[in-house]
ZADO-1210 file (C-alpha; in nm, 4 decimals, padded with zeros to 6 digits):
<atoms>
<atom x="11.8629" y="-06.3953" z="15.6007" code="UNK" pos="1"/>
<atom x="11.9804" y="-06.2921" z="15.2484" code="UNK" pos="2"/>
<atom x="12.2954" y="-06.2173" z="15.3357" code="UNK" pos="3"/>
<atom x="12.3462" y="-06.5602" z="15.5576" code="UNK" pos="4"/>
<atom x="12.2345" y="-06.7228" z="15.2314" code="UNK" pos="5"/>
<atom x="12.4833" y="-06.5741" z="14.9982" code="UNK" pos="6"/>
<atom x="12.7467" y="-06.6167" z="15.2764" code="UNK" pos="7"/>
<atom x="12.6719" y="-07.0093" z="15.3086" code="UNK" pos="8"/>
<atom x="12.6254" y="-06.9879" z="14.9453" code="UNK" pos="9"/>
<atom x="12.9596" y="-06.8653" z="14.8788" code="UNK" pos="10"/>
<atom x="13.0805" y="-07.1734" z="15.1161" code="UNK" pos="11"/>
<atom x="12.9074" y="-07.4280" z="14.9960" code="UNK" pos="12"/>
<atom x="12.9896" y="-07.3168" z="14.6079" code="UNK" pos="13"/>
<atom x="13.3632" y="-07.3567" z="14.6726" code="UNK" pos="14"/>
<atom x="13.3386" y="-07.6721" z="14.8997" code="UNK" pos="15"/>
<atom x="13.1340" y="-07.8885" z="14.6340" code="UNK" pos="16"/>
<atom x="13.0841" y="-07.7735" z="14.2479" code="UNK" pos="17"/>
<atom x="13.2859" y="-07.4296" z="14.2028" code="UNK" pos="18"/>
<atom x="13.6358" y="-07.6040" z="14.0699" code="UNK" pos="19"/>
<atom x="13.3859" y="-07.8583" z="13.8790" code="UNK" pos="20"/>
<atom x="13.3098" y="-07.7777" z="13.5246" code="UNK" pos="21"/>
<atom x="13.0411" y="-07.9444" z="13.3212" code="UNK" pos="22"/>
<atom x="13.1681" y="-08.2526" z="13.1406" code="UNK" pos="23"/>
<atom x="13.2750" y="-08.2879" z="12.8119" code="UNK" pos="24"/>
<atom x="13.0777" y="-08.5508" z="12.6142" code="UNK" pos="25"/>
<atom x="13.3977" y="-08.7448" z="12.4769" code="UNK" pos="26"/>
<atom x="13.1806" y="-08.9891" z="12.3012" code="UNK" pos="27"/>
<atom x="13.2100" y="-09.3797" z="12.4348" code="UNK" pos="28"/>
<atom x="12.9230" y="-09.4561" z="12.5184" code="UNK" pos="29"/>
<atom x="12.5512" y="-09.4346" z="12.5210" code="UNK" pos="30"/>
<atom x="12.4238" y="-09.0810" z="12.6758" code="UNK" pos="31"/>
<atom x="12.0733" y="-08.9759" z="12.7438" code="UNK" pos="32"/>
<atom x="12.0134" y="-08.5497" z="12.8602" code="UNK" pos="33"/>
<atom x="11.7649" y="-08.4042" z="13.0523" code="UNK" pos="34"/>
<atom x="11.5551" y="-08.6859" z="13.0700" code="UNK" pos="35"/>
<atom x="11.2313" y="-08.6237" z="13.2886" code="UNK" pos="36"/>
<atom x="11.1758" y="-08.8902" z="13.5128" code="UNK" pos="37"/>
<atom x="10.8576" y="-08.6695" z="13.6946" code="UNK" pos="38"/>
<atom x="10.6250" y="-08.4045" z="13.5495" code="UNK" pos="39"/>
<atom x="10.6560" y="-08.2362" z="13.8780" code="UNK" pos="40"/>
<atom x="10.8855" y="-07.9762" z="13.8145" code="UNK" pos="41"/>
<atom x="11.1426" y="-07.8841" z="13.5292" code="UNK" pos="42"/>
<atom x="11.3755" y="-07.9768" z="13.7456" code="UNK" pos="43"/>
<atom x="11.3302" y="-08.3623" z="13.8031" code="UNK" pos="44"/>
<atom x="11.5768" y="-08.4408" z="13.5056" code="UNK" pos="45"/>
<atom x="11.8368" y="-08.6830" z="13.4558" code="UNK" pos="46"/>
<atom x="12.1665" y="-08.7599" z="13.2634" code="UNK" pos="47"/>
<atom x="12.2554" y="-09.1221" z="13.1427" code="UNK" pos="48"/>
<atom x="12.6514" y="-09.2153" z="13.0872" code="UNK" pos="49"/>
<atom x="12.6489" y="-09.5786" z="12.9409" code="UNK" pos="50"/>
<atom x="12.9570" y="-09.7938" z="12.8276" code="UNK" pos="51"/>
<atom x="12.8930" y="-09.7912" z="12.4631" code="UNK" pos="52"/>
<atom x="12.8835" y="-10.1410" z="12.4535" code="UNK" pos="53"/>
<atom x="12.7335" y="-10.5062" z="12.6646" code="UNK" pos="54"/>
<atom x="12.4179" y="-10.5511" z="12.9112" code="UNK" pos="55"/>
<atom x="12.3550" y="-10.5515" z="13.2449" code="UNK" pos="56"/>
<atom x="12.6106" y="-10.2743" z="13.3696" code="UNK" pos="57"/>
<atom x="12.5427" y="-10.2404" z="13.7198" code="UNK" pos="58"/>
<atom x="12.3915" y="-09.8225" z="13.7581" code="UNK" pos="59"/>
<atom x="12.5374" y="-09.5425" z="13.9806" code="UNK" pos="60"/>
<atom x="12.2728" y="-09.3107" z="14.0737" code="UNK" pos="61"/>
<atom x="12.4704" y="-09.0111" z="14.1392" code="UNK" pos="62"/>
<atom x="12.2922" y="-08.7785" z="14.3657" code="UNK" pos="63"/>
<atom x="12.4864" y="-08.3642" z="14.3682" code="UNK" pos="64"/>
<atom x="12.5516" y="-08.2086" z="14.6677" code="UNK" pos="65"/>
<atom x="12.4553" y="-07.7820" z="14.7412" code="UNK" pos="66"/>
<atom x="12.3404" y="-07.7186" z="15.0685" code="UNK" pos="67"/>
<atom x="12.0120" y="-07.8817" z="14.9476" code="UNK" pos="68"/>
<atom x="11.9472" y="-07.5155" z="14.8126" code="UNK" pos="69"/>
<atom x="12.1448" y="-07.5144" z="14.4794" code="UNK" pos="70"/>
<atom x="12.3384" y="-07.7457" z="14.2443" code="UNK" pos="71"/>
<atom x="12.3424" y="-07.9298" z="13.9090" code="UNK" pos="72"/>
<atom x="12.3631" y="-08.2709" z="13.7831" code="UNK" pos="73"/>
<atom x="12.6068" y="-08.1437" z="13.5026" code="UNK" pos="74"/>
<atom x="12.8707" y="-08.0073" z="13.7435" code="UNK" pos="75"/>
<atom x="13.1132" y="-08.3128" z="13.7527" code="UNK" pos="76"/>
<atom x="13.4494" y="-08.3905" z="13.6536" code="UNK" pos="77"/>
<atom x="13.5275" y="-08.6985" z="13.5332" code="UNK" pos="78"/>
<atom x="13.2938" y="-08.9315" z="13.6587" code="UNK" pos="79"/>
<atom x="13.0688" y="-08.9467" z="13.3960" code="UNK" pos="80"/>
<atom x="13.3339" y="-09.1340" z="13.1777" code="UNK" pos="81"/>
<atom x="13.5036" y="-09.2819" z="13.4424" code="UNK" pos="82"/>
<atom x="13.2558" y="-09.4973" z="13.5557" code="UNK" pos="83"/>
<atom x="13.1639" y="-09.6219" z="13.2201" code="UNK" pos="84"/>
<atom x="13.4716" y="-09.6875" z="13.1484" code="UNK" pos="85"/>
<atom x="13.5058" y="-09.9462" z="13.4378" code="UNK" pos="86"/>
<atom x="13.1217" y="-10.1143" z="13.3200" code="UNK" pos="87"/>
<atom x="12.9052" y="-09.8834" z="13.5268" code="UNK" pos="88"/>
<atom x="12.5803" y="-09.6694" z="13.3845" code="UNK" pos="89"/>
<atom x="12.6589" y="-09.3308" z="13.5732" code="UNK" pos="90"/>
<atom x="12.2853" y="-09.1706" z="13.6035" code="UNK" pos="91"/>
<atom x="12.3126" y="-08.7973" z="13.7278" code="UNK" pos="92"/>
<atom x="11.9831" y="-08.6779" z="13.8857" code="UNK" pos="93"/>
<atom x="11.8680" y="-08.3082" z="13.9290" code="UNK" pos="94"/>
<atom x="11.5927" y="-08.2667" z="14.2071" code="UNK" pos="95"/>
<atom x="11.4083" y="-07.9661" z="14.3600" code="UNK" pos="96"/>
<atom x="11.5737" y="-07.7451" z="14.6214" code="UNK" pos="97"/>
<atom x="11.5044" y="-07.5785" z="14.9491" code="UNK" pos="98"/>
<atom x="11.3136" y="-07.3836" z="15.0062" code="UNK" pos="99"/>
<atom x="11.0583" y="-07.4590" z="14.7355" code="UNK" pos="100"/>
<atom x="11.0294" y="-07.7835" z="14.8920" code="UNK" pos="101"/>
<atom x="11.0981" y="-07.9570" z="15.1733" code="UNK" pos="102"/>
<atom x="11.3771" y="-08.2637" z="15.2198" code="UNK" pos="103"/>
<atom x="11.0830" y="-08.4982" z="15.1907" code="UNK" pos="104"/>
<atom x="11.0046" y="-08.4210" z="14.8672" code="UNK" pos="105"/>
<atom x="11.3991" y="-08.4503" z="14.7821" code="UNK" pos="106"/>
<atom x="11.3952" y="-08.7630" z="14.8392" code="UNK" pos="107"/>
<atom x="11.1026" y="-08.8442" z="14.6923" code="UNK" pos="108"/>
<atom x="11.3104" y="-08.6988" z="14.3980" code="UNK" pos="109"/>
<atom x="11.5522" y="-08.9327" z="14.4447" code="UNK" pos="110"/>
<atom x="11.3215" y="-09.2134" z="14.4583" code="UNK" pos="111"/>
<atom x="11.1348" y="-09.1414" z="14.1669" code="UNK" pos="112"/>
<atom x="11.4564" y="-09.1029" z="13.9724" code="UNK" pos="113"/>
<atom x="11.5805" y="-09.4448" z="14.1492" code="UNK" pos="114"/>
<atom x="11.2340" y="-09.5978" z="13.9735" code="UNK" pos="115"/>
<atom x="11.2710" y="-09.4805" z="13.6609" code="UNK" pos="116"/>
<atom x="11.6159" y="-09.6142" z="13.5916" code="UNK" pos="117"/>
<atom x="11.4792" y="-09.9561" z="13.7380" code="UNK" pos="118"/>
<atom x="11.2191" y="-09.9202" z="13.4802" code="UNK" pos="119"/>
<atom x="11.4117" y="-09.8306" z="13.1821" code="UNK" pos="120"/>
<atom x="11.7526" y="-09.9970" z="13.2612" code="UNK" pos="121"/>
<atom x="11.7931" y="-10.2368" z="12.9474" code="UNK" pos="122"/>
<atom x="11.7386" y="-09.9540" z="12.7097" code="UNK" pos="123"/>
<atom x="12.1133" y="-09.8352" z="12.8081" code="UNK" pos="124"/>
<atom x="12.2504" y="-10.1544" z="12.8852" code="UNK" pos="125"/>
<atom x="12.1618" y="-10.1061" z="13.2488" code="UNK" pos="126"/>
<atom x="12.0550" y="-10.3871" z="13.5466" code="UNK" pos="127"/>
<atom x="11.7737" y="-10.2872" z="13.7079" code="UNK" pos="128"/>
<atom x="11.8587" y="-10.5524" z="13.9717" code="UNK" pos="129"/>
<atom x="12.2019" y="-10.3373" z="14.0272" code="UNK" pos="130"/>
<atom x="12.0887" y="-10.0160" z="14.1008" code="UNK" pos="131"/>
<atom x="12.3449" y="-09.8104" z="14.3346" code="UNK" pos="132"/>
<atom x="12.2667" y="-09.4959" z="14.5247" code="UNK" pos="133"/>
<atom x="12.5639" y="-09.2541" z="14.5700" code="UNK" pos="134"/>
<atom x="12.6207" y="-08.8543" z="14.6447" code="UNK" pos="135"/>
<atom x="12.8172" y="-08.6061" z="14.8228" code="UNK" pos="136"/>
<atom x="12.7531" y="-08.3407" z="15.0827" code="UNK" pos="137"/>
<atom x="12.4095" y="-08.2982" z="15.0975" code="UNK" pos="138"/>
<atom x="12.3276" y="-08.5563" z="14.8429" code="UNK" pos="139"/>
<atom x="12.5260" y="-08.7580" z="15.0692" code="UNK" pos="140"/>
<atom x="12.2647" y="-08.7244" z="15.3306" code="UNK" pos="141"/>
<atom x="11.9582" y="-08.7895" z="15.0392" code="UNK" pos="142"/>
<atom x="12.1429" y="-09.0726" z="14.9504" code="UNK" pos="143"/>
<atom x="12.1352" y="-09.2334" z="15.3058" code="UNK" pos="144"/>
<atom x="11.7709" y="-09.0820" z="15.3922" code="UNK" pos="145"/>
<atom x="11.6110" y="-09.2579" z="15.0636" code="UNK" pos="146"/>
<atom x="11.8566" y="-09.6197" z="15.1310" code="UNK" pos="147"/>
<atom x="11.7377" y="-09.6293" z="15.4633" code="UNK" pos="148"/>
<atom x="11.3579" y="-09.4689" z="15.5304" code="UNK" pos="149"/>
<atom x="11.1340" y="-09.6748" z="15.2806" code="UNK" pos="150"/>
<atom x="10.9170" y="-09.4362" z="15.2904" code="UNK" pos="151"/>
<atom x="11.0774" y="-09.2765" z="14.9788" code="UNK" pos="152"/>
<atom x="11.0730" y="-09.5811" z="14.7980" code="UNK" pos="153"/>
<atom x="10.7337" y="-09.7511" z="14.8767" code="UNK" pos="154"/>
<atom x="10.6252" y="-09.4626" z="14.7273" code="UNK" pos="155"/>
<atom x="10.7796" y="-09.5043" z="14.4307" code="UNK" pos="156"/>
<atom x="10.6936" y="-09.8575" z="14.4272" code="UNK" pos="157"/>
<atom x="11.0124" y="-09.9997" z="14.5253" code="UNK" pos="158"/>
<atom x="11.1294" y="-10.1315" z="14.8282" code="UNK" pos="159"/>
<atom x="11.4791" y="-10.0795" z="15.0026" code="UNK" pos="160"/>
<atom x="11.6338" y="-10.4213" z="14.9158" code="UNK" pos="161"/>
<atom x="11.5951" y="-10.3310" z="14.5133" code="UNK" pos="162"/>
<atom x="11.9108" y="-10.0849" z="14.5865" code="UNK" pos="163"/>
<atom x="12.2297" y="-10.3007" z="14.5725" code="UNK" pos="164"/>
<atom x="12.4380" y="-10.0266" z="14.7974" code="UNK" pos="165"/>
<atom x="12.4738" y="-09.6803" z="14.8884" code="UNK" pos="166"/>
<atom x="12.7915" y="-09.4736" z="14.8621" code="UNK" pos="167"/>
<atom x="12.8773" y="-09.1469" z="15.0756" code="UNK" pos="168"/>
<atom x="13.1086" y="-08.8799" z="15.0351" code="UNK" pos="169"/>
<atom x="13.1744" y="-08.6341" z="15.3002" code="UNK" pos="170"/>
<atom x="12.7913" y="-08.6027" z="15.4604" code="UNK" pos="171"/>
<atom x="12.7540" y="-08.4443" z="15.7842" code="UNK" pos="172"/>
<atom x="12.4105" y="-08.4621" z="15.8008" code="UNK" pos="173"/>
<atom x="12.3294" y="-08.7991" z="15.8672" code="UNK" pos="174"/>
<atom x="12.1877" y="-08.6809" z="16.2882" code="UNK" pos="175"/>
<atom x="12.0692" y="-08.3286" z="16.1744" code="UNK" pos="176"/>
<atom x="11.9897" y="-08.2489" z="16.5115" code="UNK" pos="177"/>
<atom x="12.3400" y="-08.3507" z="16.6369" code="UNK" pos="178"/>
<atom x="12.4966" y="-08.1808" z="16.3656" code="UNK" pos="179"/>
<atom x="12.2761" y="-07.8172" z="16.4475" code="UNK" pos="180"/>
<atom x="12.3847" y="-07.8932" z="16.8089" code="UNK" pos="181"/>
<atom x="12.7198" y="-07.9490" z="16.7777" code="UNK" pos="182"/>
<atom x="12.8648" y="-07.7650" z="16.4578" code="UNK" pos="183"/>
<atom x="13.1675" y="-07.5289" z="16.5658" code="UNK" pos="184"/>
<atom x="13.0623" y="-07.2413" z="16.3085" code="UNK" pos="185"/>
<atom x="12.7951" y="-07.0500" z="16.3345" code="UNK" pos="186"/>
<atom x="12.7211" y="-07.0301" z="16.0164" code="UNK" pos="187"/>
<atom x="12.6787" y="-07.4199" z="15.9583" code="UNK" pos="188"/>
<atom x="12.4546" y="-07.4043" z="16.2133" code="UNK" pos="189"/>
<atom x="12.2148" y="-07.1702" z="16.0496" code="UNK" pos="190"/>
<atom x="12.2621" y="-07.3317" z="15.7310" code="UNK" pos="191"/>
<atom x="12.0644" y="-07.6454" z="15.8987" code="UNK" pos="192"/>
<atom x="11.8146" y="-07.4691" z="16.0579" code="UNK" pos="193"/>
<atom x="11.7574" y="-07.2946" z="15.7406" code="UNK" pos="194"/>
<atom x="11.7066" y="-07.6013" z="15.5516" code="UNK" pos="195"/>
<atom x="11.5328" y="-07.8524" z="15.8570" code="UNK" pos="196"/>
<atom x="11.3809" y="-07.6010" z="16.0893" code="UNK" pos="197"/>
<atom x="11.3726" y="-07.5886" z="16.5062" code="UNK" pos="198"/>
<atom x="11.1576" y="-07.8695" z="16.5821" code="UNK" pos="199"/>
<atom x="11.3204" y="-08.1678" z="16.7299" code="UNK" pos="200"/>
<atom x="11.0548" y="-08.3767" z="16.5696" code="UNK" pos="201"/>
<atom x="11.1523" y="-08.2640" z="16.2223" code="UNK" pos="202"/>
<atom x="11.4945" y="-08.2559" z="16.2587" code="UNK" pos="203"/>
<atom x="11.4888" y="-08.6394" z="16.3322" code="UNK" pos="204"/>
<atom x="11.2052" y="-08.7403" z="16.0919" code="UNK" pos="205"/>
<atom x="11.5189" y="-08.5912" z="15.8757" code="UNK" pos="206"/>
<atom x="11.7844" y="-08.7758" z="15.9902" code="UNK" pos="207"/>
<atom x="11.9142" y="-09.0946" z="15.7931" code="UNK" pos="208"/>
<atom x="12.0214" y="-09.2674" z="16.1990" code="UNK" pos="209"/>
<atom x="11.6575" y="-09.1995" z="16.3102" code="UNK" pos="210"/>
<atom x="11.5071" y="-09.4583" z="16.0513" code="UNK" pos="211"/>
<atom x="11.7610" y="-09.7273" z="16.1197" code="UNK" pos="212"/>
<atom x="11.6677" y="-10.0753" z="16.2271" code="UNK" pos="213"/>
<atom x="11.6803" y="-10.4583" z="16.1334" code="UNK" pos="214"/>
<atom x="11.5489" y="-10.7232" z="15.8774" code="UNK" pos="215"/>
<atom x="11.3955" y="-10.3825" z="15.7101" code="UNK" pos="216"/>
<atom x="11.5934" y="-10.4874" z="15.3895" code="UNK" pos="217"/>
<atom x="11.9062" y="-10.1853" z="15.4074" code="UNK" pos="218"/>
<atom x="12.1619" y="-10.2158" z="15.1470" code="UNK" pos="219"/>
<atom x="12.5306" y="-10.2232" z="15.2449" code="UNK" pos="220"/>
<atom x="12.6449" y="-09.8841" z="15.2833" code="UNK" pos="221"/>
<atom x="13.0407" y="-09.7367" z="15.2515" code="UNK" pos="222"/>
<atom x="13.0598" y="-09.4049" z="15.4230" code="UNK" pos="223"/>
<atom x="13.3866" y="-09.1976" z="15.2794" code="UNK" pos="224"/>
<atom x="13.4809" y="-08.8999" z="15.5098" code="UNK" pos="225"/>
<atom x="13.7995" y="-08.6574" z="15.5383" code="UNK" pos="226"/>
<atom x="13.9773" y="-08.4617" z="15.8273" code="UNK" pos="227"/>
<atom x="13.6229" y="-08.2948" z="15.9236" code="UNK" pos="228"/>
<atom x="13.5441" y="-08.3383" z="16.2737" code="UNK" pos="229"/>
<atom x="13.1562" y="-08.3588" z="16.1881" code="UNK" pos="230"/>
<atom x="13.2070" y="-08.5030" z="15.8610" code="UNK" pos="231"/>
<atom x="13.3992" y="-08.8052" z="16.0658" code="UNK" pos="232"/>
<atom x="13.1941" y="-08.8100" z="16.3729" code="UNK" pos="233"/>
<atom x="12.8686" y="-08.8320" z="16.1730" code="UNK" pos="234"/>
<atom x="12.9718" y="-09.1320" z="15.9564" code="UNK" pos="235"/>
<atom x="13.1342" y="-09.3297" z="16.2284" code="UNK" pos="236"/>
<atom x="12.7971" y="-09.3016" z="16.4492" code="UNK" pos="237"/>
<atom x="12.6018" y="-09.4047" z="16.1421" code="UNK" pos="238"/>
<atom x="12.8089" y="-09.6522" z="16.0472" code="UNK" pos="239"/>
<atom x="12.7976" y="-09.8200" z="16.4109" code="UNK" pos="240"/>
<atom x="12.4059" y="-09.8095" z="16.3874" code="UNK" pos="241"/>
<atom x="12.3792" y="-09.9343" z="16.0770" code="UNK" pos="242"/>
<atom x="12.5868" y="-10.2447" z="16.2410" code="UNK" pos="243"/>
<atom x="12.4506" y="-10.2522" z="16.5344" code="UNK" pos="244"/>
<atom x="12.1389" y="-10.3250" z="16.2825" code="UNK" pos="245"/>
<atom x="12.3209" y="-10.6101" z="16.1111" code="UNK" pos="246"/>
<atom x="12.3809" y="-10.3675" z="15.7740" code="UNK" pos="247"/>
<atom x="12.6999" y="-10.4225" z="15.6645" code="UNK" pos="248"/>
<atom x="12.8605" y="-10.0845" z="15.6527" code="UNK" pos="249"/>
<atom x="13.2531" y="-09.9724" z="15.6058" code="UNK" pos="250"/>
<atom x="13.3587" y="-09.6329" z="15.6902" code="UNK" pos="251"/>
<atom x="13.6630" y="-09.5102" z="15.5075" code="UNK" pos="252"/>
<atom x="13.8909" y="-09.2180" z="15.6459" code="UNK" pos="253"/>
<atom x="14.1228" y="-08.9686" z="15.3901" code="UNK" pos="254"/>
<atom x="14.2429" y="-08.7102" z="15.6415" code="UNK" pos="255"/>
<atom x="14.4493" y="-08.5721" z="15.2495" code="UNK" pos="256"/>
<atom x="14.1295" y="-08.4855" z="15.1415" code="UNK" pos="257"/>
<atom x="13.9316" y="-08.1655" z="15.1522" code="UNK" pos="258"/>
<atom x="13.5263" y="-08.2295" z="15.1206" code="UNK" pos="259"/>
<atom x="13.5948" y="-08.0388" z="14.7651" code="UNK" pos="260"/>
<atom x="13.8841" y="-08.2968" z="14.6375" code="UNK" pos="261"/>
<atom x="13.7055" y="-08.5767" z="14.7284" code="UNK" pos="262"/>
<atom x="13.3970" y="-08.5173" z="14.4916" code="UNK" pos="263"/>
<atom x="13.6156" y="-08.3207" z="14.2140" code="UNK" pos="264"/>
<atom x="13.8693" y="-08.6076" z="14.2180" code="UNK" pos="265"/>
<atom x="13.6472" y="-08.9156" z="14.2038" code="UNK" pos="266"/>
<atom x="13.7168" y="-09.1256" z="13.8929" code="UNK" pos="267"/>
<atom x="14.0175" y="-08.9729" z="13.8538" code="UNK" pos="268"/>
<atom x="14.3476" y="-09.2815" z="13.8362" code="UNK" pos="269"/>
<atom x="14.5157" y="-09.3520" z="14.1159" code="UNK" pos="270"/>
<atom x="14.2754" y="-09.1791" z="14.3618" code="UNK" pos="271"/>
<atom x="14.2951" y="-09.3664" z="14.6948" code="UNK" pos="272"/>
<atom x="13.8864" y="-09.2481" z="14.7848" code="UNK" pos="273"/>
<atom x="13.7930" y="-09.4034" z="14.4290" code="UNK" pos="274"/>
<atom x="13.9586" y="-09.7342" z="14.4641" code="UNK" pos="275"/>
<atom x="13.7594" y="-09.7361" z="14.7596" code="UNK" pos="276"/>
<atom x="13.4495" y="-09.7129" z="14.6072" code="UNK" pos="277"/>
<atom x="13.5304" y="-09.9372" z="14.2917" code="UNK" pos="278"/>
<atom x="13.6348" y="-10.1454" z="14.5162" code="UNK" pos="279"/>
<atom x="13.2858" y="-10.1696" z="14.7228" code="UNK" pos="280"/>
<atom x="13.0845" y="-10.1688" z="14.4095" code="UNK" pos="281"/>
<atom x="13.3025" y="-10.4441" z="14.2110" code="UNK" pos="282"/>
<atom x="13.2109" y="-10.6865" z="14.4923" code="UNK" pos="283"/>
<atom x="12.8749" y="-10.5951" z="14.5245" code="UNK" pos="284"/>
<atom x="12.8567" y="-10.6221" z="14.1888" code="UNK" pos="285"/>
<atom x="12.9654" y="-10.9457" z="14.1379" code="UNK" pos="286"/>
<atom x="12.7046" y="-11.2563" z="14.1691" code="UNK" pos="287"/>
<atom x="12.9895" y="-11.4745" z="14.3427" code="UNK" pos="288"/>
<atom x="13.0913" y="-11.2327" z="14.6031" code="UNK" pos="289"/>
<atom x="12.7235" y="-11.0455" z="14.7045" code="UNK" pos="290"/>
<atom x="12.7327" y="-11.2338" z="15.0190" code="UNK" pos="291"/>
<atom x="13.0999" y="-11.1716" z="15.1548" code="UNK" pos="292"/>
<atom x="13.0897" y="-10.9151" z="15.3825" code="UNK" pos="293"/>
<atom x="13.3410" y="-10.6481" z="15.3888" code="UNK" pos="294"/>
<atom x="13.2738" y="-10.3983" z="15.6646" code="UNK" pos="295"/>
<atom x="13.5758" y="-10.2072" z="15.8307" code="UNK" pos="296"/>
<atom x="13.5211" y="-10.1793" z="16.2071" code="UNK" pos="297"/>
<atom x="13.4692" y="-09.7551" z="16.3136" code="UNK" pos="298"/>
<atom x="13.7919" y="-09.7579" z="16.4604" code="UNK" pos="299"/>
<atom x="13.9293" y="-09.8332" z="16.1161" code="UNK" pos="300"/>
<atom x="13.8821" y="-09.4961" z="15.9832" code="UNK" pos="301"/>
<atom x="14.1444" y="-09.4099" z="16.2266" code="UNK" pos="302"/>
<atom x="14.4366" y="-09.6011" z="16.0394" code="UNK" pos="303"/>
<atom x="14.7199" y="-09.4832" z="15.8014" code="UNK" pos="304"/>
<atom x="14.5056" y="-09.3750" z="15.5125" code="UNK" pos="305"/>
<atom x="14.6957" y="-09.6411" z="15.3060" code="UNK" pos="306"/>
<atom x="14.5620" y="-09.9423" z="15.4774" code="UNK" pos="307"/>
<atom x="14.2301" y="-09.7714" z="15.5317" code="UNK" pos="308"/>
<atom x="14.0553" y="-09.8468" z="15.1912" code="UNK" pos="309"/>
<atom x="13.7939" y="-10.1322" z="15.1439" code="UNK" pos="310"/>
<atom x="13.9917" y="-10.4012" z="15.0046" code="UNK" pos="311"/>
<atom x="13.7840" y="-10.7413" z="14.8255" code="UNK" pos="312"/>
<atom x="13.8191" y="-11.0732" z="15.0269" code="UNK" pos="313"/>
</atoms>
């Protein structure tokens, strides 16, 4: 077991935060550090990137991936000025991992940390009524478990329609018992297992698709994949649910992309993935354009990559 660890380890390290470095802070803008939104654990800390400047800046809370066993808030690029920069609060979140605890208590993380920057948005310039949830790789799947099972957030004392839309980069864990089934390496496989067990029961009381249904108040969701077979199968099928649900939900294919480059190069100009996403959260954003929907059909994320991005009505 050790050495599967350090072998997925190794993986997972170069796939999602080894060619990220910690962020300089630049100055800019108003920055909180290692703010404790829980007493549970040292852990449950946040970061807080504000534009320096105005009110009600719609929030990203940005959610790391690592296996759900490792990871860190401060391993970005240049999102955390990036996003100010275009009038967003970025909020990174550190939560506990595997196998201290369990992928409940995750995204109970993430829900707590989703309450407390509801509760304290105007003291960065934040709106708590514009609260985004967004994360890659395995806080890819967090991001979709705590936007769509209220569980999470009823127990933080929210509910699901306080979160304005969730963003996902590159999750392939969205039917965990799918993904265990079907992975082509070994070694992916036992990575699930290690984190979500044998039990069927489990493995779908994990999975964001198990916990989908209507008028339960799910935000729109944009689901950003590249050439993986799972990555792509996984957020076409939860995209189509999601639909089928009446959840407005646009799935966006970069085939040019490499699950590492599409985390390490978000913010940066001219990236197609983060038009995409500035793109989804503009119009969200925006009072006179909430209600326009903008969902790309599945088949979609099968286009030239060029015509393939979300694009406002």
């Amino acid at each position: 077991m050790s050495r599967l660890r350090t072998t997925v380890g190794a993986m997972i390290v170069l796939a999602t935060t080894a060619a990220a470095a910690p962020a300089a802070d630049e100055g800019g803008g108003r920055t909180l550090r290692d703010v404790a939104y829980s007493d549970v654990s040292p852990k449950t800390r946040l970061n807080v990137d504000a534009p320096m400047e105005g009110e009600n800046h719609p929030i990203i809370v940005w959610i790391h991936g690592g296996a759900w066993t490792f990871g860190d808030k401060d391993f970005v690029q240049s999102q955390p000025k990036a996003f100010p920069k275009r009038g967003y609060v970025w909020v990174g979140v550190e939560y506990r991992f595997v196998p201290e605890v369990t992928y409940k208590e995750q995204a109970g993380d993430v829900a707590n940390a989703v309450r407390w920057v509801r509760d304290h948005a105007r003291e960065f310039g934040g709106d708590p009524k514009k609260i985004f949830l967004m994360g890659h790789s395995a806080g890819a799947h967090l991001a979709a478990l705590t936007g769509i099972d209220e569980r999470y957030l009823n127990d933080a004392g929210m509910k699901l329609d306080e979160i304005s839309g969730v963003v996902l980069l590159d999750g392939a864990g969205y039917d965990v018992a799918r993904q265990i089934r079907d992975s082509a390496l070994p070694v992916i496989r036992s990575m699930y297992v290690n984190v979500f067990g044998t039990d069927p029961k489990i493995q779908q009381d994990a999975s964001p698709i198990a916990h989908v249904e209507k008028d339960k108040g799910i935000p729109p969701f944009l689901l950003l994949h590249v050439g993986r077979v799972d990555s792509k199968a996984q957020s076409t099928t939860l995209a189509a649910k999601l639909r089928k649900a009446g959840v407005e939900a646009t799935v966006g294919a970069f085939p040019s992309k490499t699950h590492m480059t599409i985390n390490r190069e978000m913010g940066l100009p001219h990236d197609k993935p983060t038009e995409a996403v500035f793109n989804f959260l503009d119009r969200l954003s925006s009072d006179e354009d909430a209600k326009k929907p903008d969902a790309l059909k599945a088949d979609d994320a099968n286009q030239p990559e060029s015509s393939r991005s979300p694009k406002r009505d």
